[in-house]
Short mmCIF file of the C-alpha atoms (twelve columns), coordinates in Angstrom:
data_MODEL
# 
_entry.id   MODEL 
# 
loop_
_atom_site.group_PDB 
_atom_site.id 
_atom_site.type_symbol 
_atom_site.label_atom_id 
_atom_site.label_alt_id 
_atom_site.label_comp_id 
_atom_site.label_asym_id 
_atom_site.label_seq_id 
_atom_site.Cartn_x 
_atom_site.Cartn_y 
_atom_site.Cartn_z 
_atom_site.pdbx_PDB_model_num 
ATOM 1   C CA . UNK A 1   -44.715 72.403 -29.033 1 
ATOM 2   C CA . UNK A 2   -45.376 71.467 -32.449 1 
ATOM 3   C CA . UNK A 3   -47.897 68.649 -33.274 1 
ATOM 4   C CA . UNK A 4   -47.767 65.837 -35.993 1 
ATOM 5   C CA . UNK A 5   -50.288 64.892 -38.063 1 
ATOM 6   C CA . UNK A 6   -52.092 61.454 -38.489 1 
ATOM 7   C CA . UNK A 7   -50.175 59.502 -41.059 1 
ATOM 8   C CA . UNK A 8   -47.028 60.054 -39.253 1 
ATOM 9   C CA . UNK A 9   -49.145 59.156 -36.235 1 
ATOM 10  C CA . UNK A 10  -48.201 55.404 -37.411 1 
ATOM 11  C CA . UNK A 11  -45.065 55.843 -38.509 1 
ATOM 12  C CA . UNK A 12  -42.286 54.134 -35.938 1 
ATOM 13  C CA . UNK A 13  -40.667 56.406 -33.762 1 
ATOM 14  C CA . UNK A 14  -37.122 55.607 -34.661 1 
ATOM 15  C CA . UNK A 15  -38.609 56.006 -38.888 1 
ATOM 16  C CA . UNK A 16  -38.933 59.520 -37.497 1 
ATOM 17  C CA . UNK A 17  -35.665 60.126 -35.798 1 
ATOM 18  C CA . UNK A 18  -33.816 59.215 -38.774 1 
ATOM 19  C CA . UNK A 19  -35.876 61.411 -40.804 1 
ATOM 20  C CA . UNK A 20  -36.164 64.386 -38.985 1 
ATOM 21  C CA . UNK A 21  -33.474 65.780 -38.126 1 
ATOM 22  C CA . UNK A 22  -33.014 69.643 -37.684 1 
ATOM 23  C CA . UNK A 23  -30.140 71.175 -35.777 1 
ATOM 24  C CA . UNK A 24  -32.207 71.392 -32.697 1 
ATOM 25  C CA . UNK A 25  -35.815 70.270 -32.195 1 
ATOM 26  C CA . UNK A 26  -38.160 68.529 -29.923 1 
ATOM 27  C CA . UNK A 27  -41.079 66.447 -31.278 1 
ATOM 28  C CA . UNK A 28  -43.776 64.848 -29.004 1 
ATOM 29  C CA . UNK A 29  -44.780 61.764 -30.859 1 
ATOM 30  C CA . UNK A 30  -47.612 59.224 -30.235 1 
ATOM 31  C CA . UNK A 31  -46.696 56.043 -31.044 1 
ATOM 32  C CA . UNK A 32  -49.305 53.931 -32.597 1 
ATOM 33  C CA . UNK A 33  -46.709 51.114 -34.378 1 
ATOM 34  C CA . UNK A 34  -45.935 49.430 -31.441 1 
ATOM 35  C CA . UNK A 35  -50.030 49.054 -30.484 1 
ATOM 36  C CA . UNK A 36  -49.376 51.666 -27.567 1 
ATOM 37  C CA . UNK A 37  -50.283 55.483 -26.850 1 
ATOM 38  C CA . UNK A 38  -47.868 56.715 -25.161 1 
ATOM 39  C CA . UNK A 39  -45.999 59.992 -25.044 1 
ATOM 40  C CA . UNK A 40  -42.347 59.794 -26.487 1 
ATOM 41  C CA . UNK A 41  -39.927 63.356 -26.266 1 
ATOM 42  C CA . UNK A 42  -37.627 62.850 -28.569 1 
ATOM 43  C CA . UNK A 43  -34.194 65.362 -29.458 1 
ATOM 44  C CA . UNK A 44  -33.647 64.926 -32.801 1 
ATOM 45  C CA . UNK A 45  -30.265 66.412 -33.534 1 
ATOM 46  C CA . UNK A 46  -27.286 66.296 -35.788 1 
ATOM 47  C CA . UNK A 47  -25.014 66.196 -33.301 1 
ATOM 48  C CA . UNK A 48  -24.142 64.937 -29.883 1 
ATOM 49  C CA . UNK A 49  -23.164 66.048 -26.709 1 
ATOM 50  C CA . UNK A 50  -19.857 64.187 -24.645 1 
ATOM 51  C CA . UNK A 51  -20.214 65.252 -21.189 1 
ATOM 52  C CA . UNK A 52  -16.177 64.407 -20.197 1 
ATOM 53  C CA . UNK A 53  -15.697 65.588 -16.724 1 
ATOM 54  C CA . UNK A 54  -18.239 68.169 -15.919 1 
ATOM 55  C CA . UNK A 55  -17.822 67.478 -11.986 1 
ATOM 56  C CA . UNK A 56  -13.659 68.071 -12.381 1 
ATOM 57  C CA . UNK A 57  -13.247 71.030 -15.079 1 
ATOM 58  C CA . UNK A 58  -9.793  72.005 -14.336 1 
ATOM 59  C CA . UNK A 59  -8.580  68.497 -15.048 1 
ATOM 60  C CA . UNK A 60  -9.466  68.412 -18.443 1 
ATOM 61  C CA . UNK A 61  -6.603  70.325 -19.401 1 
ATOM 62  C CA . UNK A 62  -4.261  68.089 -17.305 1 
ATOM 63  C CA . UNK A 63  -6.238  65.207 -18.998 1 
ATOM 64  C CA . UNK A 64  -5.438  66.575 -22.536 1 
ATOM 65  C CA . UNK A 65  -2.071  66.785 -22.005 1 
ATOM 66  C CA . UNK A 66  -1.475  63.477 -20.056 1 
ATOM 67  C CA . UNK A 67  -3.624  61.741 -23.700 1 
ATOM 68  C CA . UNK A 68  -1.602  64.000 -26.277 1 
ATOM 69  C CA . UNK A 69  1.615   62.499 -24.822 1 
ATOM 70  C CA . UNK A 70  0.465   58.779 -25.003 1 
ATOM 71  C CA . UNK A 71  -1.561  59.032 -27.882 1 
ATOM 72  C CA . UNK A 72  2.348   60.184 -29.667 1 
ATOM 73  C CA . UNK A 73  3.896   57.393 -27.345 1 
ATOM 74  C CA . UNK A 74  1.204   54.973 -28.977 1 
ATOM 75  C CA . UNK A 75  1.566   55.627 -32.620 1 
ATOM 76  C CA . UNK A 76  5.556   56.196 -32.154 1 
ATOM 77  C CA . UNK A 77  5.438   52.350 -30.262 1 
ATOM 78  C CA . UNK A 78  3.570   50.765 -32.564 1 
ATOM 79  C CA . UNK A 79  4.400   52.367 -35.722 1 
ATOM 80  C CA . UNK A 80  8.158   51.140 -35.184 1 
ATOM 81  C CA . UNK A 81  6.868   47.834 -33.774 1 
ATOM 82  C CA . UNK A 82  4.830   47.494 -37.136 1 
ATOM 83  C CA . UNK A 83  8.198   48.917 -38.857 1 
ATOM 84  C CA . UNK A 84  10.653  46.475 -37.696 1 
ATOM 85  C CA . UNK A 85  8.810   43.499 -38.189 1 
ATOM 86  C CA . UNK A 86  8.405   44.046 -42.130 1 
ATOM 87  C CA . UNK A 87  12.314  45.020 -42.383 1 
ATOM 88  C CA . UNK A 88  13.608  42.640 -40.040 1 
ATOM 89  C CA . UNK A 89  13.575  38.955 -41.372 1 
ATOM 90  C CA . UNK A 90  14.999  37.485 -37.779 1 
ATOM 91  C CA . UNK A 91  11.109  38.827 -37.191 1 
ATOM 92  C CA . UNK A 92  9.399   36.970 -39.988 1 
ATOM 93  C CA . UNK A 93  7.508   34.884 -37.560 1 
ATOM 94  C CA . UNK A 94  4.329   34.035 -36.239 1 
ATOM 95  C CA . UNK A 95  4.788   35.402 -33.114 1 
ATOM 96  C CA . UNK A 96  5.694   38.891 -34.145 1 
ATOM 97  C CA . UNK A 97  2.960   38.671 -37.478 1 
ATOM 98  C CA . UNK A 98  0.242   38.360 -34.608 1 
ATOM 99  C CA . UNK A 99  2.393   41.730 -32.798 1 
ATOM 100 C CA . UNK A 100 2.391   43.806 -35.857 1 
ATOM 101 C CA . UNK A 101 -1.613  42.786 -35.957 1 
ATOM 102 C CA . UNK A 102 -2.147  44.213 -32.800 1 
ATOM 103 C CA . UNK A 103 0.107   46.889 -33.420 1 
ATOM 104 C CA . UNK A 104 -2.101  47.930 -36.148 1 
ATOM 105 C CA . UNK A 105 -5.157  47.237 -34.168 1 
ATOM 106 C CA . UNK A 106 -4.219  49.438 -31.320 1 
ATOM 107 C CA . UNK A 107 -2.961  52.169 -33.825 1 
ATOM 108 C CA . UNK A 108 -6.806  52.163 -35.013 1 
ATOM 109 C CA . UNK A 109 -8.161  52.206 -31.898 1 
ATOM 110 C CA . UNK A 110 -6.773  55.146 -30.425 1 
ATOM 111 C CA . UNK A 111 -7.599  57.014 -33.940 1 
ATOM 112 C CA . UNK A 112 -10.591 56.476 -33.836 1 
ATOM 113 C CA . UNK A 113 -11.077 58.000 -30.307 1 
ATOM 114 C CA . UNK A 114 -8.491  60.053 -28.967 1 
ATOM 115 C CA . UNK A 115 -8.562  62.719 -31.574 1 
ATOM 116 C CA . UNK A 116 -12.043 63.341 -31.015 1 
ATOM 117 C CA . UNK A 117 -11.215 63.749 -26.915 1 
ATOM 118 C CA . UNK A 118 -8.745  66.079 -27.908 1 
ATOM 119 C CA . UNK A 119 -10.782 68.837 -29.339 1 
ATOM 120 C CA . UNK A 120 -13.455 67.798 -27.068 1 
ATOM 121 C CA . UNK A 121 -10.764 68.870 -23.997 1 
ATOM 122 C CA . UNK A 122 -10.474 72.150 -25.365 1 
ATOM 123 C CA . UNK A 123 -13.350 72.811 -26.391 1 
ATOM 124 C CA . UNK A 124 -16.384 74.554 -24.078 1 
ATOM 125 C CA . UNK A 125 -19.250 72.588 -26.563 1 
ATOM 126 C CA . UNK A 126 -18.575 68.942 -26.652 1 
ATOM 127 C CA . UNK A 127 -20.122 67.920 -29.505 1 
ATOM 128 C CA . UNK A 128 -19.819 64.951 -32.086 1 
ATOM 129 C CA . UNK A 129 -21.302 63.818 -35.210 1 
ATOM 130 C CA . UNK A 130 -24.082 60.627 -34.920 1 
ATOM 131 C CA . UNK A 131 -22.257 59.524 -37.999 1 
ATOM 132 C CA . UNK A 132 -18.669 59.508 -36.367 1 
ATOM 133 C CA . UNK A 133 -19.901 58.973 -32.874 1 
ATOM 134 C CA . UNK A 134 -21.610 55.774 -35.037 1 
ATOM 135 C CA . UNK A 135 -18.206 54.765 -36.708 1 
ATOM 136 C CA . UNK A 136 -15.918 55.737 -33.529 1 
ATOM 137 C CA . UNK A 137 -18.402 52.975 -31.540 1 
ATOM 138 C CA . UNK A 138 -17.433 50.770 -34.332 1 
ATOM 139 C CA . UNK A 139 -13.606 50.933 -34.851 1 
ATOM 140 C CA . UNK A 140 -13.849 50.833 -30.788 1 
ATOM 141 C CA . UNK A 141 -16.195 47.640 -30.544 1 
ATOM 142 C CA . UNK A 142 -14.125 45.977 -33.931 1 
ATOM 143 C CA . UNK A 143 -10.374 46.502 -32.556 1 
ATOM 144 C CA . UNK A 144 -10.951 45.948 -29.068 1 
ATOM 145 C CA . UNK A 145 -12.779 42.233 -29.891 1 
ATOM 146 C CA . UNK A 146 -10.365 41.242 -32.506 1 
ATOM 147 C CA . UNK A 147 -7.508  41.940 -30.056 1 
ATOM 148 C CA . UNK A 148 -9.306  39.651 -27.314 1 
ATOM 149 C CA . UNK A 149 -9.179  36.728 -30.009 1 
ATOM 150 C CA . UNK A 150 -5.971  37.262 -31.206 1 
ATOM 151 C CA . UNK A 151 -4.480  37.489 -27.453 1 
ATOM 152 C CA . UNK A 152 -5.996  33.769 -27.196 1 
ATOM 153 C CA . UNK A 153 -4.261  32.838 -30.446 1 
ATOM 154 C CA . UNK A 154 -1.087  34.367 -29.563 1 
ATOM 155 C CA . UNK A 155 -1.094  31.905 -26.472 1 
ATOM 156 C CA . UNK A 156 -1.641  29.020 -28.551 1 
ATOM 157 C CA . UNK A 157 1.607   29.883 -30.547 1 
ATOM 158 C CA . UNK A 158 3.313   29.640 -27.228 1 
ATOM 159 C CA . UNK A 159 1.720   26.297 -25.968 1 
ATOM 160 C CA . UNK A 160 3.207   25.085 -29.563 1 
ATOM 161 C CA . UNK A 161 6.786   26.953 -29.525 1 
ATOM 162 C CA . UNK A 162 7.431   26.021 -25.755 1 
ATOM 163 C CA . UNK A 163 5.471   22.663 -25.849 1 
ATOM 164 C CA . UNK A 164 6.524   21.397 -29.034 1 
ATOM 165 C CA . UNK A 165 9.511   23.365 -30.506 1 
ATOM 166 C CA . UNK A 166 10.615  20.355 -32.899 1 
ATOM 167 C CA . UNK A 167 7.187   20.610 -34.697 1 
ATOM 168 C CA . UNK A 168 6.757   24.260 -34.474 1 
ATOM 169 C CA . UNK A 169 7.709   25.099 -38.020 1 
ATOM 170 C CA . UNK A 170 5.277   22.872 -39.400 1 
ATOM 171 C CA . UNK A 171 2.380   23.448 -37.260 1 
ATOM 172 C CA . UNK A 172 2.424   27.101 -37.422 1 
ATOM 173 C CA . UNK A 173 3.220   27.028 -40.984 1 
ATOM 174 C CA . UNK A 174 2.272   30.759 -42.861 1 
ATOM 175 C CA . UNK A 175 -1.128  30.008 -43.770 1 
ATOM 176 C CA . UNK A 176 -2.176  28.668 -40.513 1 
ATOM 177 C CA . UNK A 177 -1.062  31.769 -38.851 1 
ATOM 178 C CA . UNK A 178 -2.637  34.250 -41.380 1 
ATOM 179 C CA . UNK A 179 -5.913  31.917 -41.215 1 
ATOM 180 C CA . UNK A 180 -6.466  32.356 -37.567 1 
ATOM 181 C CA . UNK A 181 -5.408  35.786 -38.241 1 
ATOM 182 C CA . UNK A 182 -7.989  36.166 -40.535 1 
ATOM 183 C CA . UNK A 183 -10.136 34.251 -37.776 1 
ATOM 184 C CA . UNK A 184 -9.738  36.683 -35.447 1 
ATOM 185 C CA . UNK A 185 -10.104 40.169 -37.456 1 
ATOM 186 C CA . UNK A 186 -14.050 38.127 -38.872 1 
ATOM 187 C CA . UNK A 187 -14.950 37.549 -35.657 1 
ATOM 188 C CA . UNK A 188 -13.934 41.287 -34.124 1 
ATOM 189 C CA . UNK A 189 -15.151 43.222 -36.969 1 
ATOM 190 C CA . UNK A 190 -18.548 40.980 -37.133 1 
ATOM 191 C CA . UNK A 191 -19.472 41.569 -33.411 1 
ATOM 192 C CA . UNK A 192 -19.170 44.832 -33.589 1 
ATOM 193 C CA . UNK A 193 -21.050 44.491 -36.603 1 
ATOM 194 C CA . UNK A 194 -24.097 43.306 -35.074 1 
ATOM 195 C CA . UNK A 195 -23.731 45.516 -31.722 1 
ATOM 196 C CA . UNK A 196 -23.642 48.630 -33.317 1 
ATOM 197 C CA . UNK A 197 -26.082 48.074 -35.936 1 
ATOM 198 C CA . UNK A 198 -28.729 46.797 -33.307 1 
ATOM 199 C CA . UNK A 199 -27.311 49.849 -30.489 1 
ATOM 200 C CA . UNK A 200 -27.599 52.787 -33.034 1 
ATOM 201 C CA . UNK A 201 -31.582 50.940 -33.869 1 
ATOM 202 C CA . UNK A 202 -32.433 51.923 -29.929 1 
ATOM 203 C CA . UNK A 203 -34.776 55.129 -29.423 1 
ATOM 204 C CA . UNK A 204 -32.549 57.208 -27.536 1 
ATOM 205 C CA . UNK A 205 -33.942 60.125 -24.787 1 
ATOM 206 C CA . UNK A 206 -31.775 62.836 -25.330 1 
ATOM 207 C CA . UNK A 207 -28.117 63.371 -26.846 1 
ATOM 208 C CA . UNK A 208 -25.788 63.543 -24.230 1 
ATOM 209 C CA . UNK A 209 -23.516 61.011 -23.745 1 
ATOM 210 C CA . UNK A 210 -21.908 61.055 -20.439 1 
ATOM 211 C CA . UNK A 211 -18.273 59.804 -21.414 1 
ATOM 212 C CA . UNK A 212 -15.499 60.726 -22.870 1 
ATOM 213 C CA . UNK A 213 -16.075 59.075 -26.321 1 
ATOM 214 C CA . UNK A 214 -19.371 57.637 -27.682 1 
ATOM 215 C CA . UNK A 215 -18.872 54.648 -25.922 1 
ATOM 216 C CA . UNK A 216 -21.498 51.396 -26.242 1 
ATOM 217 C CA . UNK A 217 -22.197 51.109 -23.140 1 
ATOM 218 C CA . UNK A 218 -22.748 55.254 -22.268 1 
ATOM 219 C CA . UNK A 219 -24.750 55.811 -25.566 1 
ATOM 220 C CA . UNK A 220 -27.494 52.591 -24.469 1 
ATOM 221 C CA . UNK A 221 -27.887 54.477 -21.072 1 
ATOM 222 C CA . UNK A 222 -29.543 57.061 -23.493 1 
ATOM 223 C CA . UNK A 223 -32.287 54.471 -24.445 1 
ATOM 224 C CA . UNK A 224 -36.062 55.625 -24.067 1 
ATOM 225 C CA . UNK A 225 -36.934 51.897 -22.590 1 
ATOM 226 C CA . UNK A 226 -34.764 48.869 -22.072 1 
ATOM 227 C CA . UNK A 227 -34.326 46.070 -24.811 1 
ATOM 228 C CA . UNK A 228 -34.199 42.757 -23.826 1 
ATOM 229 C CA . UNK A 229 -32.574 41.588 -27.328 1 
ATOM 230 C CA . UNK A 230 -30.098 44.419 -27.042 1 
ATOM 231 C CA . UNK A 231 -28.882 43.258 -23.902 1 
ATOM 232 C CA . UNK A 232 -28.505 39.619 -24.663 1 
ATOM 233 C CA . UNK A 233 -26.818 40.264 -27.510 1 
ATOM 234 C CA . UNK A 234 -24.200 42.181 -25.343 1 
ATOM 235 C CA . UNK A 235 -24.330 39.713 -22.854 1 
ATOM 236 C CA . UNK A 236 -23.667 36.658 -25.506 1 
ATOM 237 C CA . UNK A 237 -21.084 38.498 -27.262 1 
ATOM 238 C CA . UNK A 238 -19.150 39.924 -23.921 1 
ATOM 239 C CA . UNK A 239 -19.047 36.368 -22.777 1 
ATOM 240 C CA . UNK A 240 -17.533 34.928 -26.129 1 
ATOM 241 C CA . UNK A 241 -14.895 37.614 -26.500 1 
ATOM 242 C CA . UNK A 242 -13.746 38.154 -22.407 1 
ATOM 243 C CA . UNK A 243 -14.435 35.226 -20.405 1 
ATOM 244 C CA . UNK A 244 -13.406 32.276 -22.764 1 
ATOM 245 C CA . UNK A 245 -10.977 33.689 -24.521 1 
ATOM 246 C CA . UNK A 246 -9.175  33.910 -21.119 1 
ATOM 247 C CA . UNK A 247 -10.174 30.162 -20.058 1 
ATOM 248 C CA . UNK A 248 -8.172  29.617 -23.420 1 
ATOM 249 C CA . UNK A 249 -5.397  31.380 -22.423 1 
ATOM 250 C CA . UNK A 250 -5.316  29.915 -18.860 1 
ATOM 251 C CA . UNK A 251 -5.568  26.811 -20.159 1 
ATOM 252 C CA . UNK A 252 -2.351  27.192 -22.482 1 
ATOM 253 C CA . UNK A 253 -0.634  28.388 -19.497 1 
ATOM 254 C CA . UNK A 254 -1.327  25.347 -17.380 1 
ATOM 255 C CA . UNK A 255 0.204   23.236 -20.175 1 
ATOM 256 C CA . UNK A 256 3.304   25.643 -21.271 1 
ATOM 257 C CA . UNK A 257 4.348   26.080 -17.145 1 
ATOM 258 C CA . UNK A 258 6.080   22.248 -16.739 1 
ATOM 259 C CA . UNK A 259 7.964   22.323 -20.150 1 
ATOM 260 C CA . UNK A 260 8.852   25.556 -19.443 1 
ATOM 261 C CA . UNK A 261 10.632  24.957 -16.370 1 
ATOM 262 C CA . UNK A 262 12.293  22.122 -17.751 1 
ATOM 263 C CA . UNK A 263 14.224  23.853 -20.486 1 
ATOM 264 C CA . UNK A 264 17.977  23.123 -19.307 1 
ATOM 265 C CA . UNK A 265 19.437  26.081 -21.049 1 
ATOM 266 C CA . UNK A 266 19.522  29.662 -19.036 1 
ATOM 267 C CA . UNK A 267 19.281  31.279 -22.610 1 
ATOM 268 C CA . UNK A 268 15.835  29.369 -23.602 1 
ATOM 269 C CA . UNK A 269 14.410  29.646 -20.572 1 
ATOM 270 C CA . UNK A 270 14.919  33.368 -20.449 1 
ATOM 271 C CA . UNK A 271 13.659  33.723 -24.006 1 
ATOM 272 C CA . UNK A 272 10.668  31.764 -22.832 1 
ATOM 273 C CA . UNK A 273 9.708   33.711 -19.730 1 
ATOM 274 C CA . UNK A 274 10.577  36.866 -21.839 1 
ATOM 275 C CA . UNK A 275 7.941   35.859 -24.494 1 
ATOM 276 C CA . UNK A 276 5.826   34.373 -22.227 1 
ATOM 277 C CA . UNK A 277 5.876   37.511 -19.431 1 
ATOM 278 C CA . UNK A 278 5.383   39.870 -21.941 1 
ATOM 279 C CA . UNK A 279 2.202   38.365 -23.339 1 
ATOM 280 C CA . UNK A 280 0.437   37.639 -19.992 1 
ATOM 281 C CA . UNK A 281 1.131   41.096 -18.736 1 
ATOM 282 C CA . UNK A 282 -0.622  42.449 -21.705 1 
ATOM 283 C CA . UNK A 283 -3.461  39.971 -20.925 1 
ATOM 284 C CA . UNK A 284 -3.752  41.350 -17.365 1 
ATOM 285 C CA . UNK A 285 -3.653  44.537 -18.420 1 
ATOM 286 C CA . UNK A 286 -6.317  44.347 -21.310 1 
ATOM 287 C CA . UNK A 287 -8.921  41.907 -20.179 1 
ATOM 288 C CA . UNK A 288 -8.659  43.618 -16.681 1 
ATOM 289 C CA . UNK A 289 -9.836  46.539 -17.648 1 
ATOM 290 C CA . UNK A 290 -11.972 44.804 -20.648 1 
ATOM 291 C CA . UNK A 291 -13.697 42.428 -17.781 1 
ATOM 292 C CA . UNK A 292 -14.498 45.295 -15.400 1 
ATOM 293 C CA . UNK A 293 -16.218 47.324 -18.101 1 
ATOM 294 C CA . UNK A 294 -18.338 45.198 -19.705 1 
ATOM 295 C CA . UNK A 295 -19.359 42.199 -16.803 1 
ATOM 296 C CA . UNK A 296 -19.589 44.217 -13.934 1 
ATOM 297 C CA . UNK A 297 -23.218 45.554 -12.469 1 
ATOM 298 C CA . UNK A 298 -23.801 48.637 -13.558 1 
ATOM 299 C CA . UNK A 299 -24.115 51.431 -10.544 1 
ATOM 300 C CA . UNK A 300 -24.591 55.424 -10.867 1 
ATOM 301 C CA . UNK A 301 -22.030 55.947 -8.634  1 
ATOM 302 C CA . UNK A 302 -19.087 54.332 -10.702 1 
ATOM 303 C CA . UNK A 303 -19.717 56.427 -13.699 1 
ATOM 304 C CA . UNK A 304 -16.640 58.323 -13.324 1 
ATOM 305 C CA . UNK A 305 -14.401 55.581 -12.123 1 
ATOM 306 C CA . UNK A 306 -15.821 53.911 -15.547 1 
ATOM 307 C CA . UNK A 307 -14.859 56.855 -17.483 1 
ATOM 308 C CA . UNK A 308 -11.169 56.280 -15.983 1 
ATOM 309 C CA . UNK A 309 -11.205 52.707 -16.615 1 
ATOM 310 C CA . UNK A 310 -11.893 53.412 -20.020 1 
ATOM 311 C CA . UNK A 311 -9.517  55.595 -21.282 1 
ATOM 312 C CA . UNK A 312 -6.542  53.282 -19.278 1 
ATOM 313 C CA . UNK A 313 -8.531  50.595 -21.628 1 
ATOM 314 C CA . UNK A 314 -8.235  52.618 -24.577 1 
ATOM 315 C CA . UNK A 315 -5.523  54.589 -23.892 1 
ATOM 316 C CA . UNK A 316 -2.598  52.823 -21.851 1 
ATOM 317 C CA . UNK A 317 -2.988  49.427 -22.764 1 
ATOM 318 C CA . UNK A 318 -1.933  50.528 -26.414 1 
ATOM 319 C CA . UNK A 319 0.128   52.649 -25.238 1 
ATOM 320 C CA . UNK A 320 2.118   49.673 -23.185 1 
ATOM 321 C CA . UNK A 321 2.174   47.007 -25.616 1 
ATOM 322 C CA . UNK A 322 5.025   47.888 -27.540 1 
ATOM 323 C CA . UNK A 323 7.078   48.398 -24.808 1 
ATOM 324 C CA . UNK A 324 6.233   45.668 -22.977 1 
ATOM 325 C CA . UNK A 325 7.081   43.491 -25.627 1 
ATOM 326 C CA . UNK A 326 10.353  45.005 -26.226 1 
ATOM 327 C CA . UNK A 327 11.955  45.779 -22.974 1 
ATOM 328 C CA . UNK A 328 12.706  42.048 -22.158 1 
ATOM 329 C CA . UNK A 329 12.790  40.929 -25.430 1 
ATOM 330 C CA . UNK A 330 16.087  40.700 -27.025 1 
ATOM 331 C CA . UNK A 331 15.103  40.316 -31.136 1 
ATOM 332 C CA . UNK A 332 13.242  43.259 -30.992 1 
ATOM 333 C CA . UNK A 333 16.062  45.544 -29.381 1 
ATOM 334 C CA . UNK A 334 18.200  44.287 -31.627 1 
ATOM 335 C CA . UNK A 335 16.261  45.304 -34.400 1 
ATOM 336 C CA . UNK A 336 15.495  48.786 -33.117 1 
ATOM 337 C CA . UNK A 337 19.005  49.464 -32.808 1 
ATOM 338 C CA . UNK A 338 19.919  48.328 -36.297 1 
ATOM 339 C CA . UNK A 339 16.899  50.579 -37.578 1 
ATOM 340 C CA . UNK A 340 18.338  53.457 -35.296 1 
ATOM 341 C CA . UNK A 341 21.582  53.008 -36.778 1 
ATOM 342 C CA . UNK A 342 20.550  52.755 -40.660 1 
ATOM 343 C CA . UNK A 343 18.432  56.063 -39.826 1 
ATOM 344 C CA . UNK A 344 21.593  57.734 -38.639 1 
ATOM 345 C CA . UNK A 345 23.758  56.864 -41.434 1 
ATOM 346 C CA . UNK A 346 21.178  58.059 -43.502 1 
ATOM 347 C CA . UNK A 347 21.427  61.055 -41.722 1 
ATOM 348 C CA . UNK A 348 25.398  61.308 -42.014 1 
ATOM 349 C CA . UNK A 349 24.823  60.920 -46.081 1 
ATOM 350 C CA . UNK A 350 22.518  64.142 -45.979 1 
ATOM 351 C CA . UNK A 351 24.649  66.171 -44.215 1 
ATOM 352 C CA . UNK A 352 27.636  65.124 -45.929 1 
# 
């Protein structure tokens, strides 16, 4: 036990934590700043534990293999998504400008996280950085919130193609689309802004984090005490970027269904359930998993489930958007083949 003396008697607890920091020690500090005595263990370390799946072992390395495959399948998916929609002019439209953001978006996500769970699968000590377990909670927080906005915009381009086709050039005219764009990244990267600057201000009780990644929601069940503003500002922000962004969505729905139905032509009316299909199954999948996360009481006994629920959230839903979006869409098969085929006479050349 090592004792500190009075003028950092007064010092905040968390002044110390971010001061002292060996590799491994344990401080018992009296905490005057908040007008209270009371006994605080602290662990101050460099580095923090993920705990993964201590209870199943032996699946880690089924796990690793099963995330090394989709994280490939991800970047692959969305990398040519991303691809064809800058080469391909048929694609120069809103519609596929708001695909390649997500693309992008889930490209960064899964960097930021599945990497980490990589090593961490193979690896006996689990351990992470605080400053990339700090930057991995804030790609995470920023991607995943932007893509909840930008789902909601996407269905508003589809209330206006489907709803009003004759006016759909000039309402979703270039700058409109790259302002809600815009719009949409703000508002994600902000958010996670202010929940990871307030989250990594919590005194936490120890260093292991028992997920996979250092996810928000695992890292605050570290916290010494509960904070009130800390969970309102969860609660506020969860609410802005799950619930209404799918009343918006519903609500587009409700108005593109009737027009829908009444285009005469089997061709449009494919095209529009194609479109349409492909965007609410990616809704299901994401805000699913998104809702069941975040707004849903929080129980010891779910931990694990969680921990699956999470990496389908992080991991399959980027994984699935690509191909979701191109197996019943005809524009962006085309354009595959047309990039497979200049890649293969590219090929011929070389050999030649």
């Amino acid at each position: 036990m090592e004792y500190l003396n009075n003028p950092i008697n007064y010092l905040d607890p968390m002044d110390i934590y971010r001061t002292l920091n060996p590799v491994t020690a344990e401080y018992i500090i009296f905490s005057k700043a908040h007008g209270m005595l009371t006994k605080i263990t602290y662990i101050l370390s460099h580095e923090t534990s993920l705990k993964g799946l201590f209870r199943y072992p032996k699946l880690e390395i089924v796990l690793f293999i099963v995330s090394l495959v989709m994280y490939l399948v991800t970047l692959l998916g969305n990398n040519t998504l991303i691809l064809i929609t800058i080469r391909d002019s048929r694609l120069h439209t809103p519609v596929y400008l708001f695909l390649g953001n997500i693309s992008f978006m889930d490209i960064c996500y899964t960097s930021a996280s599945i990497p980490t769970l990589l090593v961490n699968l193979l690896s006996s000590q689990k351990m992470i950085v605080f400053s990339g377990c700090a930057l991995q909670m804030y790609l995470s927080l920023a991607m995943g919130s932007t893509e909840c906005v930008l789902l909601a915009v996407m269905a508003y381009d589809r209330y206006v193609a489907i709803c009003n086709p004759l006016r759909y050039s000039i309402i979703m005219q270039a700058g409109l689309c790259a302002q809600m764009a815009s719009v949409s990244w703000d508002t994600g990267c902000l958010t996670a802004l202010l929940e990871t600057s307030f989250a990594l201000q919590v005194p936490l009780c120890g260093n292991l984090i028992d997920h996979f990644t250092c996810e928000i929601l695992a890292v605050l069940k570290l916290a010494c005490t509960s904070s009130l503003l800390m969970d309102m500002i969860m609660l506020v922000i969860s609410m802005l970027l799950l619930p209404i962004p799918v009343l918006l969505i519903f609500i587009s729905y409700v108005f593109i269904l009737s027009p829908m139905l009444r285009i005469s032509s089997a061709e449009g009316r494919n095209k529009a359930f194609s479109t349409c299909g492909a965007h609410l199954t990616v809704v299901i999948l994401y805000h699913g998993a998104a809702l069941s996360m975040y707004l849903k009481p929080s129980s010891s006994n779910s931990r694990e489930i969680d921990k699956i629920i999470s990496l389908l959230y992080g991991v399959l839903t980027p994984m699935l958007n690509p191909i979701i979006y191109s197996l019943r869409n005809r524009e962006v098969r085309d354009a595959v083949k047309k990039l497979l085929g200049k890649i293969r006479l590219y090929q011929t050349h070389e050999n030649l």
